[in-house]
DRENPALO-755860 format. One record per atom (N, C-alpha, C): residue in three letters; z, x, y. Coordinates in steps of 0.05 Angstrom, whole numbers, plus 32768, in hexadecimal, padded with zeros to 4 digits. Layout:
N
ALAZXY/...
END
This chain:
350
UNK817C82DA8403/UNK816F82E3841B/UNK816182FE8417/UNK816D830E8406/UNK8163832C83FE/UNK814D832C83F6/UNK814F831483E8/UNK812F830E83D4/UNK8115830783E5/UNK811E82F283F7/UNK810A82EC840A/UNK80FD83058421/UNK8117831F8427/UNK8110832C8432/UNK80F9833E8422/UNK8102833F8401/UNK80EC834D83F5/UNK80CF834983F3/UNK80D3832983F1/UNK80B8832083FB/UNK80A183228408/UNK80AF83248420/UNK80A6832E843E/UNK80A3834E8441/UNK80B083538433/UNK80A483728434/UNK808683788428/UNK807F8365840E/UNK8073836A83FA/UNK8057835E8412/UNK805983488425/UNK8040833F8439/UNK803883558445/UNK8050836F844B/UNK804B83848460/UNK8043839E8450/UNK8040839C8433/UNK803F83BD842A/UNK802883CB842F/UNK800983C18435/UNK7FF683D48441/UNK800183E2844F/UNK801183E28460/UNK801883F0846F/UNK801E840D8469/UNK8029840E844A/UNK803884288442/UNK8020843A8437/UNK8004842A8432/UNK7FEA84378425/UNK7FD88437843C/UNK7FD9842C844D/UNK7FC78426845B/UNK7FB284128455/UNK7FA484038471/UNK7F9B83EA8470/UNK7F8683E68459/UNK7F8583CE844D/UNK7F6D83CA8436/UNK7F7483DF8421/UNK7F8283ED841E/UNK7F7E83FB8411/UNK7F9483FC83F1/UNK7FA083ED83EA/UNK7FAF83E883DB/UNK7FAB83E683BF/UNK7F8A83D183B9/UNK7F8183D583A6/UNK7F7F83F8839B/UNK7F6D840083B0/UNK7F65841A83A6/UNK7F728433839E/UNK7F92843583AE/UNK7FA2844483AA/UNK7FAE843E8386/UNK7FB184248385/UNK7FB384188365/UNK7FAC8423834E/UNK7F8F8425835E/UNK7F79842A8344/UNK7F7C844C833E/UNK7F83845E835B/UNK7F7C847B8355/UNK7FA1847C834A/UNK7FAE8475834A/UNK7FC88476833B/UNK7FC684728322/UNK7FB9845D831F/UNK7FBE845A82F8/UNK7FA5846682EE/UNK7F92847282F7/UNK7F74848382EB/UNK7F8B84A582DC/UNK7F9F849E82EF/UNK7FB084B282E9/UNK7FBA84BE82C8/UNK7FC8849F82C1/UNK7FCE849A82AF/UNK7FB684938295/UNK7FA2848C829D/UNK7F8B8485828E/UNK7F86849B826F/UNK7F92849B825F/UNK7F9F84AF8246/UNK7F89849A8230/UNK7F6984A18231/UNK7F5984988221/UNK7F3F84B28213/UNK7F4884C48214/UNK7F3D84D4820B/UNK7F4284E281F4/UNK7F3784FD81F7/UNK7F49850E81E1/UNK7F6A850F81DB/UNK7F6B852481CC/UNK7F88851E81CC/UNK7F7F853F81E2/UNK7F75855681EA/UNK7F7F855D8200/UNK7F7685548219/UNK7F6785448215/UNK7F6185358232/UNK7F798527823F/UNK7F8285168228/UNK7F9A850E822F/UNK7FAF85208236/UNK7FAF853D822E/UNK7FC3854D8233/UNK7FC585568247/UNK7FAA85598258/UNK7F9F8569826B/UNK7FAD85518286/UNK7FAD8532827C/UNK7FB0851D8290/UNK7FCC85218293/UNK7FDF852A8281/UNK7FF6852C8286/UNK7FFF853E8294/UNK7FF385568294/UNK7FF7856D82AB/UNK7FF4856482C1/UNK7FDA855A82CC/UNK7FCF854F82E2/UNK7FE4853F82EE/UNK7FF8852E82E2/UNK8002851382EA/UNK8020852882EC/UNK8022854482E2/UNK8038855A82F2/UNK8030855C8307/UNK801A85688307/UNK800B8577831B/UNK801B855C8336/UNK801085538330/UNK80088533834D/UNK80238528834A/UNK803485358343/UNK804F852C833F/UNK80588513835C/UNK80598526836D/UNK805A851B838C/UNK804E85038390/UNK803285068386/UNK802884FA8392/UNK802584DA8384/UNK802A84E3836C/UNK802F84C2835F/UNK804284B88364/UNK806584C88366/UNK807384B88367/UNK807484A88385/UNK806D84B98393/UNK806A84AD83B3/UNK8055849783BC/UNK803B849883B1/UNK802A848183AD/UNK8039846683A1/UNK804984688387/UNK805184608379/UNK806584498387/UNK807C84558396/UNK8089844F83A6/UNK8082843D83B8/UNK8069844F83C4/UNK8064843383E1/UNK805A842383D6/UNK804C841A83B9/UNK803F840083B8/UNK805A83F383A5/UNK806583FA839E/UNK807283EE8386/UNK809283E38392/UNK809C83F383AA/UNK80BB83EF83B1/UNK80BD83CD83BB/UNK80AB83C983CA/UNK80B483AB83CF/UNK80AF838F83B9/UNK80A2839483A4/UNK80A4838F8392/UNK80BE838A837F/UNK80CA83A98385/UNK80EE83B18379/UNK80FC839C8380/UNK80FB839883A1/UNK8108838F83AE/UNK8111837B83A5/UNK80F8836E83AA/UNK80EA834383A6/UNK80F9834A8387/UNK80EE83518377/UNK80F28347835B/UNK811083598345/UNK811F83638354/UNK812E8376833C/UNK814783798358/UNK8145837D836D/UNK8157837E837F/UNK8159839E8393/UNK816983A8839B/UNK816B83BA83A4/UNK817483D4839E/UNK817E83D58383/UNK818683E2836F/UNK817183E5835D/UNK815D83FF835D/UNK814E83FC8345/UNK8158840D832C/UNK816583FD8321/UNK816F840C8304/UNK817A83F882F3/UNK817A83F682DF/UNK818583F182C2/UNK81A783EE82BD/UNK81AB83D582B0/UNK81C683E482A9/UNK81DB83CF8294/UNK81F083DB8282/UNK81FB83CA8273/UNK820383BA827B/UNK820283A58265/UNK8212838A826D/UNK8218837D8254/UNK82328371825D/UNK8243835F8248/UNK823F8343824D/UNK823E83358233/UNK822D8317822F/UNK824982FF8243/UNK823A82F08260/UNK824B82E9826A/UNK824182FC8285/UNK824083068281/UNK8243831D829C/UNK8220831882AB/UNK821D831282C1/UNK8208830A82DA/UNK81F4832882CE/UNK81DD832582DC/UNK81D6833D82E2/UNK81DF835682FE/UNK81DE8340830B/UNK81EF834E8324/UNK820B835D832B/UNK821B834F8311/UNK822D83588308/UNK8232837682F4/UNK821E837682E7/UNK821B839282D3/UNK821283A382EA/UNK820283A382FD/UNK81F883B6830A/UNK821183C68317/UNK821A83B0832B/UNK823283B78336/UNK823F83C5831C/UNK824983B9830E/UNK826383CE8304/UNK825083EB82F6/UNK823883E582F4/UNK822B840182E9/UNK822C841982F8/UNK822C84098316/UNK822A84218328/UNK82488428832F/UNK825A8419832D/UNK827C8427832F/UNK82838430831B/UNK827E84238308/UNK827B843C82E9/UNK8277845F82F1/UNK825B845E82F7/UNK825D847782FD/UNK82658489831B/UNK826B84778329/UNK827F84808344/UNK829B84888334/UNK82A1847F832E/UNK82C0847C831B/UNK82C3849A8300/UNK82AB849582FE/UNK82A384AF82E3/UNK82A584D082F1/UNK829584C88312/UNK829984E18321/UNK82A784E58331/UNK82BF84D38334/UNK82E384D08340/UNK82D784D1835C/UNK82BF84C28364/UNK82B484BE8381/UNK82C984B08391/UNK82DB84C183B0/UNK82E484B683BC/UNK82EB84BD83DB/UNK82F684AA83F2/UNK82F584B58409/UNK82ED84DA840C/UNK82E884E18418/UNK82E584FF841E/UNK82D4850E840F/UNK82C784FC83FC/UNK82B2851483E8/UNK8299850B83F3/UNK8285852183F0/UNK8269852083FB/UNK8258852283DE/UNK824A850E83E0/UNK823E850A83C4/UNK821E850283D2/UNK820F850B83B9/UNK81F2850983B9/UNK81E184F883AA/UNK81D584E783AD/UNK81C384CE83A3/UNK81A984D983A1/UNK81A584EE838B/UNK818784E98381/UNK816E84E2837A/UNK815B84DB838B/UNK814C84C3837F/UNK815584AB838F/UNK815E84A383A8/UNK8171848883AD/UNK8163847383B5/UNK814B846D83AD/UNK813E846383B3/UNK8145845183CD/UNK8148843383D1/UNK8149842483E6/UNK816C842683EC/UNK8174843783D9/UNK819F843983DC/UNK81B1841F83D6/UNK81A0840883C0/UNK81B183FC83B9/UNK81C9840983AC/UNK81C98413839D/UNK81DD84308398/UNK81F184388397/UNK81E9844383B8/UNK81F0845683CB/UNK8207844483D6/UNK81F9842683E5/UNK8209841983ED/UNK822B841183D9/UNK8223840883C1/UNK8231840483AF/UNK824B841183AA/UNK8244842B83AD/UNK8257844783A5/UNK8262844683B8/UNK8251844383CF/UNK8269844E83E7/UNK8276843883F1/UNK8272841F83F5/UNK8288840A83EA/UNK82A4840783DB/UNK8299841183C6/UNK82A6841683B2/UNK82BD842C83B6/UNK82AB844783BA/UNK82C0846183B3/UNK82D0846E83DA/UNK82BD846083E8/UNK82C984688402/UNK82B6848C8405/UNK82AC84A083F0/UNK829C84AC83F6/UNK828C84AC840C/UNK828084C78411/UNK826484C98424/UNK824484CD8417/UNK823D84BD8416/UNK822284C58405/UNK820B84C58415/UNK81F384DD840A/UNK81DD84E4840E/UNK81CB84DE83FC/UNK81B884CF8408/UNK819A84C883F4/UNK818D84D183F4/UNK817484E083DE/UNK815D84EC83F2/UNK813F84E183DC/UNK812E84D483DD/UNK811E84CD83D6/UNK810284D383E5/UNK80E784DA83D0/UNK80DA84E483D9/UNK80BF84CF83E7/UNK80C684BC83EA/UNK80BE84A383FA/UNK80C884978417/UNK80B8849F842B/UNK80C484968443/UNK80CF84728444/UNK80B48467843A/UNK80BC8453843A/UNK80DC84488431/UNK80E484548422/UNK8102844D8411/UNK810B84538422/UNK810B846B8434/UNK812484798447/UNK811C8468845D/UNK810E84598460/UNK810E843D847D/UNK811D842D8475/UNK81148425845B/UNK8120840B8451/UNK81408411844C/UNK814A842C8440/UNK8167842A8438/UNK817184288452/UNK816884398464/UNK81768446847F/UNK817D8426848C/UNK8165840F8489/UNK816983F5848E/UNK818283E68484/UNK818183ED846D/UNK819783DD845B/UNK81B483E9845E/UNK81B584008460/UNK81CB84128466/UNK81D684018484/UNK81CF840484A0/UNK81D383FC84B9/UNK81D883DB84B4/UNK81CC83D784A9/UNK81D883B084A6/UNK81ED83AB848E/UNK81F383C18484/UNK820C83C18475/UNK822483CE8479/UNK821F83DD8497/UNK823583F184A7/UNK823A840584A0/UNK822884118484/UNK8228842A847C/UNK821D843E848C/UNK820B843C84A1/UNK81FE844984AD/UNK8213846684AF/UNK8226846B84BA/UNK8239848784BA/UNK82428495849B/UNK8242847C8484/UNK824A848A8474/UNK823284968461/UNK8219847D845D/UNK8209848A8451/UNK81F0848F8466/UNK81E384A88453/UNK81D184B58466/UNK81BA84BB8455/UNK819F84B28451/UNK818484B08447/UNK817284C38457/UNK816084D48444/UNK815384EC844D/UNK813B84F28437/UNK812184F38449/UNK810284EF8434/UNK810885088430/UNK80FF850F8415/UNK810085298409/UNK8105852B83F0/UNK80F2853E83E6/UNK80ED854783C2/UNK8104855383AF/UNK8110854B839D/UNK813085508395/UNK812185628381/UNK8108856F837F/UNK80FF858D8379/UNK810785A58389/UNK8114859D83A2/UNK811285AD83C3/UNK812785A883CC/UNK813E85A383CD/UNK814D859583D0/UNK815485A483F2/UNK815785958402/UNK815A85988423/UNK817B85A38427/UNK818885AB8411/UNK81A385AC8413/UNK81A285CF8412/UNK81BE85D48422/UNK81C885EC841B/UNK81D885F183FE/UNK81DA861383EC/UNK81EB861083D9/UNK8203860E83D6/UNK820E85EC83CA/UNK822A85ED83BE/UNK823385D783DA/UNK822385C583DF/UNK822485B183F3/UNK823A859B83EE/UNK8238859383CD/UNK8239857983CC/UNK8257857283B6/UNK8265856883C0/UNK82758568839F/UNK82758563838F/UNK8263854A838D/UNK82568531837D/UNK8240852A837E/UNK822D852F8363/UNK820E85268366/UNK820B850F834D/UNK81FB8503835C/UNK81F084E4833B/UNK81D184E88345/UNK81C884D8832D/UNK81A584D68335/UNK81A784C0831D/UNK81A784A2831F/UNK81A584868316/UNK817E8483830D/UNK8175848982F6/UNK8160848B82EA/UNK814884908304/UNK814C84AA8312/UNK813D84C28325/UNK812C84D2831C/UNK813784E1830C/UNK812F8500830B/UNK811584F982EE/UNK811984E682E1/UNK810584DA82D3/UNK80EA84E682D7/UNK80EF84E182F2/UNK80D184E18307/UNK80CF85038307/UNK80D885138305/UNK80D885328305/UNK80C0853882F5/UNK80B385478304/UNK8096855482E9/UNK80B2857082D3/UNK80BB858282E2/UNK80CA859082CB/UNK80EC858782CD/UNK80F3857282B8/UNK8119857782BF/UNK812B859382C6/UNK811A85AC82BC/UNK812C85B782C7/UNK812785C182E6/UNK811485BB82F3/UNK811185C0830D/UNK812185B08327/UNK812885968318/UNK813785828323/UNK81528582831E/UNK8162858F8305/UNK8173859282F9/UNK817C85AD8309/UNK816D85C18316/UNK817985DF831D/UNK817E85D78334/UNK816E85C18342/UNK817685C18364/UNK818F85AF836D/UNK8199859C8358/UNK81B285978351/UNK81C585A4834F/UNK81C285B78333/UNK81D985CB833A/UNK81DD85D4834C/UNK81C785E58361/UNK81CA85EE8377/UNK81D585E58390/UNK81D085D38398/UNK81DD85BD83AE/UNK81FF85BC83A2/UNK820685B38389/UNK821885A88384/UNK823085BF8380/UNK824B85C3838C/UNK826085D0838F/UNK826485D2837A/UNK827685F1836F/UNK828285FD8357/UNK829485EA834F/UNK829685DE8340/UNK82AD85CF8325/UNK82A185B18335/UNK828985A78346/UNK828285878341/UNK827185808330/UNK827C85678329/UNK82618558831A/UNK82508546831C/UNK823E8548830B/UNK82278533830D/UNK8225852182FA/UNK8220850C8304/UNK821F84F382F1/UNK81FC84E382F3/UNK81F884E882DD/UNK81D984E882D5/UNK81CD84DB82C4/UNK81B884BE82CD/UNK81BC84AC82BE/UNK819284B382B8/UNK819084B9829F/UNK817384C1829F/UNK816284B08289/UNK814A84A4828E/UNK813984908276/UNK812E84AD826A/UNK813084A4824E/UNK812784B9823A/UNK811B84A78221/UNK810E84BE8216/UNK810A84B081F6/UNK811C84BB81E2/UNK812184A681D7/UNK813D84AA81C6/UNK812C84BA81A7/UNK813D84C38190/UNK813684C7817F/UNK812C84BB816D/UNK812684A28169/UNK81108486815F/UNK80F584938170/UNK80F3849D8177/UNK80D284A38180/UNK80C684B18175/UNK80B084A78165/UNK80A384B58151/UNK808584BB8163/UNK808084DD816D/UNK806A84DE817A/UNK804E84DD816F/UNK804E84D9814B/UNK803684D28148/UNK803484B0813A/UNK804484A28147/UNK803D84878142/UNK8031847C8162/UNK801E846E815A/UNK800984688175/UNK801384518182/UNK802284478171/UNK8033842E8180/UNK804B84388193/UNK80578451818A/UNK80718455819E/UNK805F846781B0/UNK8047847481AF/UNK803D848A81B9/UNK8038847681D3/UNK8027845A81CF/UNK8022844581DE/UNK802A843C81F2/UNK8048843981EC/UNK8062842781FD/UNK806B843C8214/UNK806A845E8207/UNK806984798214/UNK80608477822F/UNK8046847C822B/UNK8032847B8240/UNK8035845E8250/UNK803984488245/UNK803B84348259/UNK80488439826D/UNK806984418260/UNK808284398271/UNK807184568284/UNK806A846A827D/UNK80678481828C/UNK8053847482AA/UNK8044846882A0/UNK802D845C82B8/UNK8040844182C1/UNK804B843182BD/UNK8055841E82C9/UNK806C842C82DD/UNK8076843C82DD/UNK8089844882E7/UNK8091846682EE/UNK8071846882FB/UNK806F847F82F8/UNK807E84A182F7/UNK807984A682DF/UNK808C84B882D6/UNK807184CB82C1/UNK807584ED82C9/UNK805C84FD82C5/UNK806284FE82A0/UNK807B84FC8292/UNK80858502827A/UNK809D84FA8270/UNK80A284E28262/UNK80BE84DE825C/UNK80C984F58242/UNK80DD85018247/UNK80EE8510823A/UNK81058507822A/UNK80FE850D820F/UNK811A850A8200/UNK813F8510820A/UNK814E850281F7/UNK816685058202/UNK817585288202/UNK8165853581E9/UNK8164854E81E0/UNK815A855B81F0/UNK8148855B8202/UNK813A85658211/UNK81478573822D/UNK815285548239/UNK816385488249/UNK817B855B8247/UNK818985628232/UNK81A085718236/UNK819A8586822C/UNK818385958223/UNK817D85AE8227/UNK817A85B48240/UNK816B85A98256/UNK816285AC826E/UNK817585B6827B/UNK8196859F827B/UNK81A7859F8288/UNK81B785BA8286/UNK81BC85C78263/UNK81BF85D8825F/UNK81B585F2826C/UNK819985F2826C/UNK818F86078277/UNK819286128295/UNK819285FA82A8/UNK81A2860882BC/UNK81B9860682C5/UNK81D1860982B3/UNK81E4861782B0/UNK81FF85FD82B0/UNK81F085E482AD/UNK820A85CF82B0/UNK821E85D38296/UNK822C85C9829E/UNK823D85C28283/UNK823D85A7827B/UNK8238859B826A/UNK82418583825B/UNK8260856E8262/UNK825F8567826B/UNK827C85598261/UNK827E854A824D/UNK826C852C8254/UNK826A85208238/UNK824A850E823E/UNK824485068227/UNK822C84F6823B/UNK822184DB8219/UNK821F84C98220/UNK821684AE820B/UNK81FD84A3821C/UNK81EB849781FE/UNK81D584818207/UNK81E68467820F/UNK81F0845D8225/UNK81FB844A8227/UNK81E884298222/UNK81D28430821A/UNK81C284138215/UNK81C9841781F8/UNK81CE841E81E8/UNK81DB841C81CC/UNK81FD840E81CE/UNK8204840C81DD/UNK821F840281DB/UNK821883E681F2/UNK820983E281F9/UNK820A83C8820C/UNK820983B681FD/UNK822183A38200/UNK8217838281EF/UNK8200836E81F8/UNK81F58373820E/UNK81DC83678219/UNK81D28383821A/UNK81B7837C820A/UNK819E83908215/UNK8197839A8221/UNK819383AC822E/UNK818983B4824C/UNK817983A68256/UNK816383A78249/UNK814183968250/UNK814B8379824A/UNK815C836E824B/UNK815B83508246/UNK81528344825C/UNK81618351827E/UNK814C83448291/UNK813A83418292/UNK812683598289/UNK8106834C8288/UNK80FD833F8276/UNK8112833F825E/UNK8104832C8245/UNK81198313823C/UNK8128830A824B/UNK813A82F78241/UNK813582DC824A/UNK814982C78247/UNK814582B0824D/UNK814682B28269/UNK8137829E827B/UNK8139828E8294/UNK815B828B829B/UNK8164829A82B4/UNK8175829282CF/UNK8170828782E6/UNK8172828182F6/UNK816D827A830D/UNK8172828F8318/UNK818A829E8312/UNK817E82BA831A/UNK817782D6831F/UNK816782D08304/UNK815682E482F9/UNK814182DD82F3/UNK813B82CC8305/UNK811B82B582FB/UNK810382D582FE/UNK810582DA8319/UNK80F482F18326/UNK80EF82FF8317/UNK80FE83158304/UNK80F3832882EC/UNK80FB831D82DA/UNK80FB830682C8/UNK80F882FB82B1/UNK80D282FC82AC/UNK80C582FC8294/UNK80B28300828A/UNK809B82EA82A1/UNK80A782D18295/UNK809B82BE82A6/UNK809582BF82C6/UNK80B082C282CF/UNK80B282C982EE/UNK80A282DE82F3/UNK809C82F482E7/UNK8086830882F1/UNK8071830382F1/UNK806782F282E5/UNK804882E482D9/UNK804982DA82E9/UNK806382C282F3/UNK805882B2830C/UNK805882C28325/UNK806682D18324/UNK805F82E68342/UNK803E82F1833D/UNK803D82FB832F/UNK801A8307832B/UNK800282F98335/UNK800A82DC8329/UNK7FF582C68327/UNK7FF482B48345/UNK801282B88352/UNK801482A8836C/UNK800182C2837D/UNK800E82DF837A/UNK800282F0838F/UNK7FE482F1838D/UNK7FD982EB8370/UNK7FBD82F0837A/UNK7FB582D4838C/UNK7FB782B58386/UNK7FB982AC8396/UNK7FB782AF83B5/UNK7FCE82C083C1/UNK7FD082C483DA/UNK7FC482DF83DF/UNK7FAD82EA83D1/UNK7F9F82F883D3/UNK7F7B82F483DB/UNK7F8082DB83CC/UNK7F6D82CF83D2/UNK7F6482C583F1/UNK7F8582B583F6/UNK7F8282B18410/UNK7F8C82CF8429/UNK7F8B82DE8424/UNK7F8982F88435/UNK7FB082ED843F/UNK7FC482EA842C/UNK7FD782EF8435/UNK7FE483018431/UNK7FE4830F841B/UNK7FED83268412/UNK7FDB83398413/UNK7FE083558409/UNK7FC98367840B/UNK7FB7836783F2/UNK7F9B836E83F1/UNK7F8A837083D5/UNK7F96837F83C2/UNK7F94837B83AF/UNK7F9F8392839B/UNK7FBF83848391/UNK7FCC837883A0/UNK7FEE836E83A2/UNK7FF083688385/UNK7FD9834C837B/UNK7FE38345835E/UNK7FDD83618348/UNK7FD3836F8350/UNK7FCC83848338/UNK7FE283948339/UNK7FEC83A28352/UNK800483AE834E/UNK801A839E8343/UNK802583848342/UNK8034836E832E/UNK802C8372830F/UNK80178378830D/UNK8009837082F1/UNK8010839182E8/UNK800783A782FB/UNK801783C482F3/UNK803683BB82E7/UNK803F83BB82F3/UNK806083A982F1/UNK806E839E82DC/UNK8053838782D7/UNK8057837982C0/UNK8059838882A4/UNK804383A082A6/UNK803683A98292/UNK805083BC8287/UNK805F83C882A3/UNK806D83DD829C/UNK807F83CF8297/UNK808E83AE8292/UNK80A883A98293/UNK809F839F8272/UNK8091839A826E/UNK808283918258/UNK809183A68241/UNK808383B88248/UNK808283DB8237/UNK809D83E58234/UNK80AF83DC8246/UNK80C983E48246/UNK80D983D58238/UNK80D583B88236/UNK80DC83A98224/UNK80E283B48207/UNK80BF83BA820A/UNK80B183CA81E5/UNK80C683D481E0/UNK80BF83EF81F4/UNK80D6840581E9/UNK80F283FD81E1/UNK80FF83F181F0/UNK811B83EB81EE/UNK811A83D681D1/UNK810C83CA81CD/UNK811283BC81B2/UNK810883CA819A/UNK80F283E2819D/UNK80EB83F38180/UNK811484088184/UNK811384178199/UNK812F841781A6/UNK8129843881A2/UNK8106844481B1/UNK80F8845581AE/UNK8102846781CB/UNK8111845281DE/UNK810B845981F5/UNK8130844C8207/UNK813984658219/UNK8153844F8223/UNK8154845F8246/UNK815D844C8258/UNK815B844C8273/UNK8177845D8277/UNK818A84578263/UNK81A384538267/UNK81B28472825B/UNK819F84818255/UNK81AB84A3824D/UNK81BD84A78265/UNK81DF84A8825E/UNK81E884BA8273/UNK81F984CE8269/UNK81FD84E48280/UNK820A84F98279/UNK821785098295/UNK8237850B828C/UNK823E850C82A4/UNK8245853282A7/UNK823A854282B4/UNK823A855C82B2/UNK8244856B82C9/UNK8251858382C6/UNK8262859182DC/UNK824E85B182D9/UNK825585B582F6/UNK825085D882FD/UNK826885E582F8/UNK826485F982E9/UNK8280860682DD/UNK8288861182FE/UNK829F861E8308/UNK82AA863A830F/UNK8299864A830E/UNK829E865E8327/UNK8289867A831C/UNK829F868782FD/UNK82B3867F830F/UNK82C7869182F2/UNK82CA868C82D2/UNK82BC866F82D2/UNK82BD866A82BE/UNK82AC867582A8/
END
C-alpha cells in the first residue's frame, strides 16, 4: 500500500515546483553539475554548487522524494545485509543497530539530522521508546513525515521541523543523542554541520554518524573514478563528496572525540548496491536495474498522456543515472554509503 501511496504522490509533485514547471527546474539543477570545461571551470562549478548549497538540496528534494518513496521506501538510506536476509529486513536492523550503538531509550531526547520523510525516526522510536526530532531542509518531507508520524501514533513522540542543520533551531546542549543516517553528505563544509552538532548536543552525548565518502581506492587523477565522482555528486545531489580522512578530521576539528568508527560496506556479506544491481524480487522489482527502466519508460508514457507532470521520466532517468554510478563506485569499491562513526562531546572537564 506504501508503494501505491508513492505513486500517487509522484501524479501530485508539480505541486512542490510549481505548475508546468518540472521539466525546467530539472534542467537548471543538473546545468549545475555540468563539469565540461576546464579543469578550473570545473572548479569554479564546484564552488557554485557550495554556494547554492540550499538551493539544490531543496529543489532536489521536491522533485526527487516521491520517487524515494514509490521506488526505495521510506527510509532513504543504505545498509548491510546478510545473504537470506529481505531487504526490508537489513534496513530495520540497520537502523536499531545504531539506536542500540547510542543506548537510545524511554526519556532521552535525540536528534534526526537530515530526516528526511522519518522512515528512521519512526523505526528508532519504536524501537528505543526515545523522543526524537527531525529537521530537514525540505518542507515537503516535514508534510510528508509529520503525515506518516500521525498514522503511526508517533505524532507526541516524534516531532519534524523545516530547517538548515547549518543553523540548527536548537538551544546549546539540547539533545543527548544525535545521528544523521547519510545527511550531512549534503553539507557544502563538514565542519559547519559537524560544529552545530556539537553544539545542540549535551556534555558526555553521542553521535552516531553514518556518512557516504570516498574511500581510499580513489585515485583523483583517474577519469574513470573522477567520472563515477561527479555522477553520484549530481544524481544525488551533494556540492563535494569527502574522503573518510577527511570526514574524521572534520569531526576532530570541532572538538568530538572518536569512539570508534568502520566502513561497514566492507564487512557486509551482501553488497550494499546489490538492490540496485542484483537479481529480480518481487520485492525489489521497483529499484532493481530493470524496474527503474520500466518506471522511466512507463512515466514518459503517461507523460505523453498529460498524467503525470512533464519532465517526470527525466527526473527517473536522473535516478537511474545516479543509481547506475553508485553501483560503479561500489564495485571499483572507490566509494561507500556505509562510513560510520560513533562520536561523543567530551566533559568540559575533560
Amino acid at each position: 500500500m506504501s508503494h501505491f501511496v508513492g505513486m500517487q504522490e509522484v501524479f501530485k509533485i508539480e505541486k512542490n515546483v510549481g505548475d508546468g514547471q518540472l521539466g525546467d527546474v530539472s534542467a537548471r539543477y543538473k546545468q549545475l553539475f555540468a563539469e565540461d570545461g576546464t579543469e578550473a571551470d570545473n572548479a569554479k562549478k564546484q564552488e557554485a554548487r557550495k554556494h547554492n548549497y540550499s538551493f539544490i538540496v531543496d529543489t532536489y528534494y521536491n522533485i526527487v522524494t516521491a520517487f524515494y518513496e514509490y521506488g526505495w521506501g521510506q527510509s532513504f538510506h543504505f545498509a548491510p545485509r546478510y545473504h537470506g536476509e529481505s531487504f526490508r529486513e537489513s534496513m530495520y536492523r540497520h537502523e536499531h543497530y545504531l539506536s542500540s550503538k547510542l543506548g537510545l531509550k524511554q526519556g532521552i531526547k535525540c536528534l534526526d539530522m537530515g530526516c528526511g520523510v522519518g522512515g528512521p525516526m519512526r523505526t528508532i522510536a519504536h524501537f528505543s521508546g526515545a523522543k526524537i526530532t527531525g529537521i530537514t531542509i525540505n518542507q515537503y518531507q516535514v508534510d510528508r513525515a509529520r503525515s506518516h508520524n500521525a498514522r503511526a501514533g508517533l505524532g507526541n513522540q516524534c516531532n519534524v521541523l523545516q530547517g538548515n542543520f547549518l543553523n540548527l533551531p536548537f538551544s546549546d546542549n539540547t539533545f543527548d543523542a544525535i545521528y544523521a543516517i547519510e545527511a550531512t553528505c549534503h553539507a557544502p563544509n563538514k565542519d559547519e554541520a559537524y560544529c552545530e552538532a556539537f553544539r545542540v548536543l549535551k556534555p558526555g552525548g553521542t553521535f552516531g554518524l553514518y556518512e557516504w565518502c570516498m574511500t581510499d581506492k580513489y585515485d583523483p587523477n583517474n577519469s574513470t573514478h573522477r567520472k563515477i565522482k561527479l555522477q553520484i555528486e549530481e544524481g544525488d545531489a551533494l556540492p563535494n563528496l569527502d574522503s573518510i580522512a577527511e570526514v574524521l578530521e572534520a569531526l576532530k576539528r570541532v572538538g568530538f572525540e572518536i569512539v570508534e568508527y568502520e566502513d561497514r560496506a566492507v564487512t557486509s556479506p551482501v553488497p550494499w548496491y546489490e538492490p540496485l544491481d542484483g537479481k529480480l524480487t518481487f520485492t525489489g522489482f521497483k529499484h532493481s536495474r530493470i524496474g527503474r527502466t520500466m518506471t522511466r519508460m512507463s512515466l514518459a508514457v503517461l507523460e505523453t498522456f498529460r498524467i503525470v507532470p512533464r519532465g517526470s521520466a527525466g527526473v527517473a532517468q536522473l535516478l537511474n543515472e545516479a543509481a547506475d554510478a553508485l553501483v560503479a563506485g561500489g564495485k571499483e569499491g572507490i566509494f561507500t554509503p556505509l562510513f560510520f562513526a560513533l562520536i561523543r562531546k567530551p566533559q568540559p572537564s575533560e
